[in-house]
C-alpha positions in Angstrom: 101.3 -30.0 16.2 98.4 -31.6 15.1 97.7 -35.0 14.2 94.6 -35.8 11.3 93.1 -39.5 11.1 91.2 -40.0 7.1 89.3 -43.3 7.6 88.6 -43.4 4.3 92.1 -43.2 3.6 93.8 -44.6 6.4 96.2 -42.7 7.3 97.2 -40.6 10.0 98.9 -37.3 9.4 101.4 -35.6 12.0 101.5 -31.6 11.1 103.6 -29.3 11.9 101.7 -25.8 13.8 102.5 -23.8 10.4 100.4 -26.9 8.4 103.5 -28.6 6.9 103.1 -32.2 7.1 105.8 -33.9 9.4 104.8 -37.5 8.8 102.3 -39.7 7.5 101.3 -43.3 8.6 98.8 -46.2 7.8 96.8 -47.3 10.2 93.4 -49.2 10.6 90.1 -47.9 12.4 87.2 -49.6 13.0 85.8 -52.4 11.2 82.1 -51.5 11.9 82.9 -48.0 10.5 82.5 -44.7 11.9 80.8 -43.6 15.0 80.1 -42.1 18.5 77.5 -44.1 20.6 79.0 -46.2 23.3 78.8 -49.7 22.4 79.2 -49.6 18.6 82.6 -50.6 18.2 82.8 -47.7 15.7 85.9 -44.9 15.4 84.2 -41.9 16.4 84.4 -38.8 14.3 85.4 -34.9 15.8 88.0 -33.0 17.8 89.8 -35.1 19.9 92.7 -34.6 22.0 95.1 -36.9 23.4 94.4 -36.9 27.1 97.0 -39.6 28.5 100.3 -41.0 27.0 100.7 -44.7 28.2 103.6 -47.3 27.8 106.9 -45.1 27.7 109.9 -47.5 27.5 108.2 -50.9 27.2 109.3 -52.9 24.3 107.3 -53.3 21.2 104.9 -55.6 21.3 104.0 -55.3 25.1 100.4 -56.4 25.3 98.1 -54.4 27.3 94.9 -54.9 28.8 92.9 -52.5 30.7 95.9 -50.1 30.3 98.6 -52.3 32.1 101.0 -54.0 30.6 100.5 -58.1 31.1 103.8 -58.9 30.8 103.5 -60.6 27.9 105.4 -59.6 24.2 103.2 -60.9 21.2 104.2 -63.1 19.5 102.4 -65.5 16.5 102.1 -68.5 19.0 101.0 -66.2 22.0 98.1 -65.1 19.3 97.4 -68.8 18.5 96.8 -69.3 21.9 94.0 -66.4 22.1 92.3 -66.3 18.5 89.9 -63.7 18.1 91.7 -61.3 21.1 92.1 -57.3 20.1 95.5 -56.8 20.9 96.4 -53.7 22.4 100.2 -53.3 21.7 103.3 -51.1 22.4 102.2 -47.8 23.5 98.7 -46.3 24.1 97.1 -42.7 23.0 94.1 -42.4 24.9 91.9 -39.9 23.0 89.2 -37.4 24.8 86.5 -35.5 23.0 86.2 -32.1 22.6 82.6 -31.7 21.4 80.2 -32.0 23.7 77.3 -34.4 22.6 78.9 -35.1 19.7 82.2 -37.3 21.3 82.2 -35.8 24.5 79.9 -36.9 27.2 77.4 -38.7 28.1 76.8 -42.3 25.8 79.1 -40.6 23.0 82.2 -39.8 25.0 85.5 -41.1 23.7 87.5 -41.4 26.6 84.6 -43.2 28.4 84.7 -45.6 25.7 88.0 -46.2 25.7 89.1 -45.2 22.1 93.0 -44.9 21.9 95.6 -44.8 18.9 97.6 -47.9 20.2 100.0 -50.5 18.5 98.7 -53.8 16.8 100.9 -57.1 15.3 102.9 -56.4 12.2 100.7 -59.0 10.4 97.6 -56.7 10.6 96.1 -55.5 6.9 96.8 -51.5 7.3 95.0 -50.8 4.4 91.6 -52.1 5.8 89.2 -51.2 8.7 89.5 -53.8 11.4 89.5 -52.6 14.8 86.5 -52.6 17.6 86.7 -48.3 17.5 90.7 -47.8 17.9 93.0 -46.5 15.4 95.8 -49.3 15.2 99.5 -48.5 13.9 102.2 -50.3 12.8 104.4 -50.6 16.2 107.3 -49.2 15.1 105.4 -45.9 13.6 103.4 -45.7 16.8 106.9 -45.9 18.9 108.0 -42.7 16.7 104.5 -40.8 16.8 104.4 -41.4 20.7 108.1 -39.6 21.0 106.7 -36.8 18.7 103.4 -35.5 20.4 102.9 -34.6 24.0 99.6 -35.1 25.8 96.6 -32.3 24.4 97.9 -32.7 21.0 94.9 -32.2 18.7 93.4 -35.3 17.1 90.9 -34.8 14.1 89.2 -37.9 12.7 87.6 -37.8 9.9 85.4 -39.8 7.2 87.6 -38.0 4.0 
């Protein structure tokens, strides 16, 4: 398997090792665009692989910080209560680079800058870039993709 992130499209691809595609889902990178320096709150671009598979059997909507679940569910009035907070929902992909000085390493190393495909509230425009560097998913697709893919499944994100 393979998964393919478009940011110009958004959409996230799950294929198949013979290329068929298995499924496709919106999803929303980064508002600042694409990029790999540490800091810029941009998606970066490569080879990626997903080094760690976080949140199996928590219920949609668990918000996470730091990796760890709070123990708080979202909800519209917890989210009035912290406006402005990136909410880091369901289940987490943390993504690692695979080319070194390009997303791997030093101030351009995913992992290091915590970049993960992770669940976000179902109010969230999918058809815009809006995150700080993540690629946010609908919950519910990101509770079927995490099911689907072990860890050192091959991530590609592109600008196409």
């Amino acid at each position: 398997m393979k998964l393919l992130v478009s940011v110009a499209r958004q959409r996230l691809t799950l294929f198949a090792d013979n290329g068929e595609v298995l499924r496709e889902y919106p999803v929303s990178t980064a508002g600042a665009g694409v990029g790999e320096i540490s800091g810029s709150f941009q998606t970066p671009r490569g080879q990626h692989l997903i080094r760690a598979k976080i949140g199996a059997g928590q219920p949609a909507n668990t918000v996470f910080v730091r990796r760890r679940p709070t123990g708080e569910i979202w909800t519209p009035e917890l989210a009035e209560q912290f406006p402005g907070r990136d909410w880091i929902l369901t289940r987490i992909l943390w993504l690692s680079g695979c080319e070194a000085g390009r997303n791997r390493h030093g101030c351009v190393d995913t992992m290091h800058r915590y970049i993960y495909i992770h669940g976000t509230p179902d109010v969230t425009d999918m058809t815009t870039p809006g995150s700080h560097g993540c690629v946010r998913m609908r919950n519910t697709d990101l509770i079927e993709l995490f099911d689907l893919v072990p860890c050192y499944t091959p991530v590609e994100i592109t600008e196409d």
